[in-house]
N, C-alpha and C positions, 0 to 999 in steps of 0.2 A: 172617904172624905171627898165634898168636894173642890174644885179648884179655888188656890185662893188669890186675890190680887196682890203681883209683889208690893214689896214695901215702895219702891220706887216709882211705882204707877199708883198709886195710893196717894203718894204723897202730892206728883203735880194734880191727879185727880182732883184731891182738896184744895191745893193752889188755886186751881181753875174756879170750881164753886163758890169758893170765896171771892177770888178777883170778879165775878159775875155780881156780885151784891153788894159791889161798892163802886156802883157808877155813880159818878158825881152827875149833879144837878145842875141845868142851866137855866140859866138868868136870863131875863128878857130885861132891857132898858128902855122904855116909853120914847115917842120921839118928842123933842120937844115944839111948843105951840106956838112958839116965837120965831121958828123957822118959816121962811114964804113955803108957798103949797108946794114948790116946785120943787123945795129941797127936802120936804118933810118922806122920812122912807116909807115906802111902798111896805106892806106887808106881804111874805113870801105866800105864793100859791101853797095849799096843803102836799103834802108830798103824796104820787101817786103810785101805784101797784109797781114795781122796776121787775120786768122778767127779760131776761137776758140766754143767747143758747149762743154756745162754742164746740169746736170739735178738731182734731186735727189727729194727725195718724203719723207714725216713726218704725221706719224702716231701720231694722239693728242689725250688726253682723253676728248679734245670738242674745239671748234672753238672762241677764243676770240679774238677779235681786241677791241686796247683802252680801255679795261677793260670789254667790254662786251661778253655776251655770246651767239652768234649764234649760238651754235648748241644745246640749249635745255640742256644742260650737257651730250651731247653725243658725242662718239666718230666720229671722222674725218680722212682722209687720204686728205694730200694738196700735188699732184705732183707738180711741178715745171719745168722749161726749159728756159734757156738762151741760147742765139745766139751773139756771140760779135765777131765785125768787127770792128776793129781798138777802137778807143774810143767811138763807139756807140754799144748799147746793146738793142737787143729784147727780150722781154720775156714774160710768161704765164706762170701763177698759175692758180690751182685751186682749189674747195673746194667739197670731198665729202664727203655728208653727210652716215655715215655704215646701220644705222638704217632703212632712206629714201631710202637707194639704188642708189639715186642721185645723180650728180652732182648739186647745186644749187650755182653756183656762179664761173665766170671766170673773171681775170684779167689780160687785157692785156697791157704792154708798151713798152715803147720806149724811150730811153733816152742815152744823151752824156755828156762825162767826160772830163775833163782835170784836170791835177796835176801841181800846182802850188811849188815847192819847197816843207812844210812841208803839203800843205794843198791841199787837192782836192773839185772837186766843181762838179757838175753835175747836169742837167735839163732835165726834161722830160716831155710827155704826158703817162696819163694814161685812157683805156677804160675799163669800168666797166660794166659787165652781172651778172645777175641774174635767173636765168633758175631756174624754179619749186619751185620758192617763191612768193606767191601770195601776190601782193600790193607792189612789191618792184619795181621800175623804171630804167633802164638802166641810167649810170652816166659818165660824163667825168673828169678828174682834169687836172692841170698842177701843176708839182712839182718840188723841189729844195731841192739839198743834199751836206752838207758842211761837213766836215771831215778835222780831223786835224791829223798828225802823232805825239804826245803829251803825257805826262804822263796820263794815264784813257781814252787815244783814245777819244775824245770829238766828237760827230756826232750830225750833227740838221737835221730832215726832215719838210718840211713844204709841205703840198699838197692845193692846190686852186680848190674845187670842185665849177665848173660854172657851172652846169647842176641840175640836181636833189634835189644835197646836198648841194648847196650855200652857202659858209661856208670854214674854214680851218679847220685843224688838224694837229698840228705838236706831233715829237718825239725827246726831246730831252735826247741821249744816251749816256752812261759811263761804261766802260771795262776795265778788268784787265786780263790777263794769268797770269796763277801760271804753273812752270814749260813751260812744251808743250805741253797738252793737257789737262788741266783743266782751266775754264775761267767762271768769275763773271762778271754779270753784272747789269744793274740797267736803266730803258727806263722812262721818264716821259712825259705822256700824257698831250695835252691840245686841248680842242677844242675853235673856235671862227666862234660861229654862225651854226656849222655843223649842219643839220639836225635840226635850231631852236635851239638847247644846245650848251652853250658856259659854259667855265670851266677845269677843273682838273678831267677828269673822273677815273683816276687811276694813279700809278706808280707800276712796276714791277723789283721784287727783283729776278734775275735768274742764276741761276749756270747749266754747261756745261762740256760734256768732251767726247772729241773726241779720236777717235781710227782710225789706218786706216789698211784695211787688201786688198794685193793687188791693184786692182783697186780701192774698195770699201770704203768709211768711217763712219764709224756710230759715231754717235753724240746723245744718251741721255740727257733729259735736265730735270728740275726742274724750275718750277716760281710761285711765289706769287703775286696775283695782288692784294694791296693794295689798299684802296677805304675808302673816309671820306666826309660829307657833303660839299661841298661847288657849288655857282654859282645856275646854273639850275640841278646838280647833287645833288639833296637835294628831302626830302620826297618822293612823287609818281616819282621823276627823279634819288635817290639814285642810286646805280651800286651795288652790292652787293661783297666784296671779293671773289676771287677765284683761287683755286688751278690749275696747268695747268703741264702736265706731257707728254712729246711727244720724240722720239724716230727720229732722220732726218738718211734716208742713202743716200749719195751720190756718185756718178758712175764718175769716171775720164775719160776723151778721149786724 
């Protein structure tokens, strides 16, 4: 048989498709003709092609996704680069390792947005490389990202690995700014089925604070990834706590 989608990536799946075919309609109001010319409004220029490019790169003292730790406890540099054309977004990450001299790991996607009033929603495919890790297999997902404008910014991501890792993983995230450039937050992990482990494989407790100079913005960070038995994440499947220290600078255009 082949893989099937859990119930739980099913379900926001359908959430999403539906919240897409219930955009409400807008209303144009006439101006009226009793206004002098001076006050009657302008009609808006048509809106034109928006392509926009980003990039920035973070320096980590080791590579952990979901509470684990690919890089051995060593330091990493992950570039970064977005491409966004209207509501859809290209992008590529990647992961080198300092120690290997490598790159071992690139990820690429593709994905589009729309904002709903307080809420945005967004779906993608994701292509997943592994260069110069032996035993590890090229992987595909498809994902979903819901975002609310709300006290604690509330965000869920769910990804659908059909290839490799047969399995989800989602994140779901909570945020606070203090001031304007200091910002707490707090991401909990779960997997179902990934890679055969399903569970709680961590939560991380992370503080931030950006600066920006000229072009440039640097962002220091702190995180704690907390880690406690549960599920397949127990004895020889444990995650071990880990500290995570990384440093992002980002380039405006």
């Amino acid at each position: 048989m082949g893989p099937r989608i859990p119930t739980l990536a099913a379900l926001v799946l359908g959430a999403t498709l539906s919240t897409l075919t219930l955009v409400g309609r807008a209303t144009a109001q006439p101006a009226s003709t009793d206004l002098p010319p001076s006050a009657v409004p302008v009609p808006a220029a048509e809106a034109t092609p928006s392509l926009s490019f980003s990039s920035d790169v973070t320096a980590a003292s080791r590579y952990i996704f979901q509470g684990f730790d690919y890089s051995e406890g060593r330091a990493v540099l992950q570039p970064n680069a977005s491409l966004v054309f209207r509501s859809v977004t290209a992008n590529v990450w990647g992961n080198y390792h300092v120690d290997h001299g490598e790159f071992d790991e690139f990820d690429l996607s593709l994905k589009m947005g729309r904002s709903f009033g307080s809420m945005s929603v967004a779906a993608g495919y994701m292509n997943l490389q592994y260069p110069n890790r032996v035993g590890w297999d090229p992987s595909q997902e498809l994902f979903v990202e819901l975002g609310m404008n709300a006290p604690l910014s509330p965000k869920l991501s769910i990804h659908y690995d059909f290839d490799a890792g047969t399995g989800t993983y989602s994140t779901l995230g909570l945020s606070k700014d203090i001031g304007h450039s200091i910002s707490l937050a707090t991401n909990l992990f779960y997997q179902g089925g990934y890679y055969d482990m399903t569970g709680v494989p961590a939560a991380e407790l992370k503080a931030s604070w950006a600066h920006t100079t000229g072009a440039y913005t640097f962002a220091p960070a702190i995180s704690y990834f907390a880690t406690w038995s549960n599920g397949d994440f127990r004895d020889a499947g444990a995650v071990p706590s880990n500290w995570l220290f990384a440093l992002d600078v980002a380039r405006a255009f």
